[in-house]
C-alpha positions in Angstrom: 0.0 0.0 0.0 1.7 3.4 -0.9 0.0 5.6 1.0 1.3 3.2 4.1 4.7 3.2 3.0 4.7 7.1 2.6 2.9 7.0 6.4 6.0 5.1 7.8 8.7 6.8 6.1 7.8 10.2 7.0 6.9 8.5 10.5 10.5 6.9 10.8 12.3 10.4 9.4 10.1 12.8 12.3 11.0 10.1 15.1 14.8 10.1 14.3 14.9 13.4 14.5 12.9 14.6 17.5 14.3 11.4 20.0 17.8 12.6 18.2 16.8 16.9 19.5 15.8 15.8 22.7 19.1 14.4 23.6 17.9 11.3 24.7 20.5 8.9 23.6 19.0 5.3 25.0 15.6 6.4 23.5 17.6 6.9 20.5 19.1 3.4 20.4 16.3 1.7 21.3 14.2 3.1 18.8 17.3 2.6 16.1 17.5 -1.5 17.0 14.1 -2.0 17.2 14.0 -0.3 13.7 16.6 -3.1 12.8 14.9 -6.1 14.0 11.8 -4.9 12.9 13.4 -4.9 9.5 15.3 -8.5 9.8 12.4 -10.1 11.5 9.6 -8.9 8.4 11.8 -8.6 5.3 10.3 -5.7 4.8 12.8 -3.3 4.1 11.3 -1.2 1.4 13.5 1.3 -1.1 11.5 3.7 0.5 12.6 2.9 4.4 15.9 3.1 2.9 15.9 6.6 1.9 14.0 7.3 5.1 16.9 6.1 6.9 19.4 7.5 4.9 17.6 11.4 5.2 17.4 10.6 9.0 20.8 9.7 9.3 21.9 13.1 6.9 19.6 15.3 8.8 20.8 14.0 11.8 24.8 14.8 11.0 23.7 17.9 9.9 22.2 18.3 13.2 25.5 17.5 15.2 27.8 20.0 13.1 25.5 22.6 13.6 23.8 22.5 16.5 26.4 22.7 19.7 23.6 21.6 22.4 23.4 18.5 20.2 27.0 18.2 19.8 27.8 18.6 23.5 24.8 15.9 24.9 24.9 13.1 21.8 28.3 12.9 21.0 31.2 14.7 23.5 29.1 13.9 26.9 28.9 10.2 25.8 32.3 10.1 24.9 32.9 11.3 28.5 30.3 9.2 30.3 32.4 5.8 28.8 36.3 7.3 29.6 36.7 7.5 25.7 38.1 10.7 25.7 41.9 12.1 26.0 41.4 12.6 29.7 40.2 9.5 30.9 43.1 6.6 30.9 40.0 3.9 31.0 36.4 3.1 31.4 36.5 2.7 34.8 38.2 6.7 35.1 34.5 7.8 33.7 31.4 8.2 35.5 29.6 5.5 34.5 33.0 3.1 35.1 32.7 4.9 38.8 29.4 3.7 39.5 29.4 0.3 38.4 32.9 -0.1 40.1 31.1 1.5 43.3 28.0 -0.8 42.6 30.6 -3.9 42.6 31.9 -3.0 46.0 28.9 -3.0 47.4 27.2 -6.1 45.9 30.2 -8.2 47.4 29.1 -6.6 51.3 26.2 -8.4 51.0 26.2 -10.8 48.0 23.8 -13.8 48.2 20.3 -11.6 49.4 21.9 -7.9 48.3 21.2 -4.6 50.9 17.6 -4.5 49.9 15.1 -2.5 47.5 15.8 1.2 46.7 18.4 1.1 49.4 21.5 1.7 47.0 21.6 5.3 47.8 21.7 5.3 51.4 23.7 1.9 52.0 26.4 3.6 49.2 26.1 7.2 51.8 26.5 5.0 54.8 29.5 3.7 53.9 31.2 6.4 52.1 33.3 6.9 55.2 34.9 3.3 55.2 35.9 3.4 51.7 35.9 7.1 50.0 36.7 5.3 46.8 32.5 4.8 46.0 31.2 7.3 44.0 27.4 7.6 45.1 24.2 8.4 43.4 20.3 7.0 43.2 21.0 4.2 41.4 23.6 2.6 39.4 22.1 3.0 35.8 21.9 -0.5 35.2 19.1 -2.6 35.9 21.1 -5.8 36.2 23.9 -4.2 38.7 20.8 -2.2 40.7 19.3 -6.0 41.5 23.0 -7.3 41.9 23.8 -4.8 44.7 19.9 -4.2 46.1 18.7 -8.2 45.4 21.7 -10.4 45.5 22.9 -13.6 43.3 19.0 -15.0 43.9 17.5 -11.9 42.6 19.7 -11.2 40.1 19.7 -15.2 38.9 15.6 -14.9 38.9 16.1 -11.7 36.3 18.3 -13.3 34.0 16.3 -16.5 33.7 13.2 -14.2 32.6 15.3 -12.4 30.1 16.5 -16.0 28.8 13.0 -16.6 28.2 12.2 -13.6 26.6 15.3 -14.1 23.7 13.9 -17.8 23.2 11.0 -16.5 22.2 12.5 -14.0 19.7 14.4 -16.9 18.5 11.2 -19.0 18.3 9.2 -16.3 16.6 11.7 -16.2 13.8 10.9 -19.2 12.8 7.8 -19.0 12.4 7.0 -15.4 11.3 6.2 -16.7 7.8 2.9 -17.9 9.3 2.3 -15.6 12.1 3.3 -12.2 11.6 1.7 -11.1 15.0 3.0 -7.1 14.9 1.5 -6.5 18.0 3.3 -9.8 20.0 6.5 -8.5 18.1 6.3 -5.0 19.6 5.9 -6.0 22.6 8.5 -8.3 22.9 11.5 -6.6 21.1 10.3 -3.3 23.5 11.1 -5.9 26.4 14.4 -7.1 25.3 15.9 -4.0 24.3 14.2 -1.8 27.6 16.0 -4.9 29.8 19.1 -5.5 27.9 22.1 -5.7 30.1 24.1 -3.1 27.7 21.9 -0.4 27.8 22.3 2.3 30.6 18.9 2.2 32.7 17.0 4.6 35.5 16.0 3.1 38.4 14.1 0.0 38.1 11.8 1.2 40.7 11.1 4.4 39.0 7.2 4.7 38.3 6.7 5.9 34.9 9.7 3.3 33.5 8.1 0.4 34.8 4.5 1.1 33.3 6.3 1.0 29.9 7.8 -1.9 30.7 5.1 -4.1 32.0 2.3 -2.8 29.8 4.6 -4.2 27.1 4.9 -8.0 28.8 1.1 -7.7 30.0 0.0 -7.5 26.0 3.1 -10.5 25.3 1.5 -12.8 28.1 -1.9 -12.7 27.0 -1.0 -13.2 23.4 1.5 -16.2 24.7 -1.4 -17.8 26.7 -3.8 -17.1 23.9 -2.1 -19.4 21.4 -0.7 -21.7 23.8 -4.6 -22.1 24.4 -5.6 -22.1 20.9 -3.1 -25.2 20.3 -4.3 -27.0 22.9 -7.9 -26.7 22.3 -6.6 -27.3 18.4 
């Protein structure tokens, strides 16, 4: 349908650009690999979501030479934030290297049931005076660290298995997308993965507005699951 395919493309060109002008930069991945899968997991990459791309990604350098709050937040903080610039000898001499080291430290205190839920702050405060190495803030921008430190090994063992599960099912669904191109299960699932992967930098996993996104997302995914599981067994 052209009129769909001139929908999306302006859709994917506006979205580019305003996640790219808000500074946002894990929006901005996220909605870049869910663009990829989307692509790999529908063959559905269309000359015209090519060019859409391709103006995105021109409008988007443009953007970056021109623009110095851009310039400054997408490219030169980030490069800061991971110790890849000229004044940082390593990741761990960035910010985010400081955290995670910090988180680290305080995970092995209390390793097997962790210092408790949204207690990173205060625990990390408390004992600031016996080590003045830990570099403290709210959280430690990663999900997987945050229930390392707050929730232990058996916490942290209980996330992973769930995000196993949710990459079999992608794996599964490739397989069979040729007779069940279920958009809506997709969304919902490849929104999961990428929201929980353990390479993205995250907020606080107890933060409100975060986790309504994220479990409105599996809420639709389990009801679909359960809905053909049912369907097969009643077939």
């Amino acid at each position: 349908n052209k009129r769909y395919l001139n929908f999306v493309s302006i859709f994917i060109i506006t979205t580019f650009i305003l996640i790219y002008l808000t500074g946002e930069r894990a929006a901005f991945i996220i909605f870049c690999l869910s663009l990829i899968l989307f692509f790999i997991y529908f063959n559905k990459l269309e000359f015209s979501n090519i060019i859409s791309i391709f103006v995105s990604i021109l409008i988007i350098i443009l953007i970056t030479l021109y623009s110095q709050n851009s310039n400054v937040r997408m490219y030169k903080a980030t490069l800061d934030q991971l110790g890849l610039n000229s004044n940082n000898k390593n990741f761990f001499d960035s910010s985010y290297g400081k955290i995670y080291s910090s988180t680290y430290k305080i995970f092995l205190q209390k390793p097997y049931l962790g210092i408790g839920p949204k207690n990173y702050e205060k625990f990390c405060e408390n004992n600031k005076e016996l080590d003045s190495n830990l570099y403290c803030v709210n959280h430690p921008h990663n999900y997987y660290l945050q229930t390392l430190a707050e929730l232990g090994v058996f916490g942290f063992l209980f996330f992973i298995i769930f995000y196993l599960y949710l990459l079999y099912c992608l794996i599964k669904f490739y397989k069979i997308r040729r007779t069940e191109k279920n958009i809506i299960y997709l969304s919902c699932l490849i929104s999961s993965i990428i929201s929980l992967s353990p390479f993205m930098p995250h907020g606080s996993f107890y933060n409100g507005w975060l986790n309504t996104i994220i479990f409105f997302n599996l809420g639709i995914f389990n009801i679909i699951n359960i809905k053909s599981l049912t369907n097969k067994i009643d077939g």
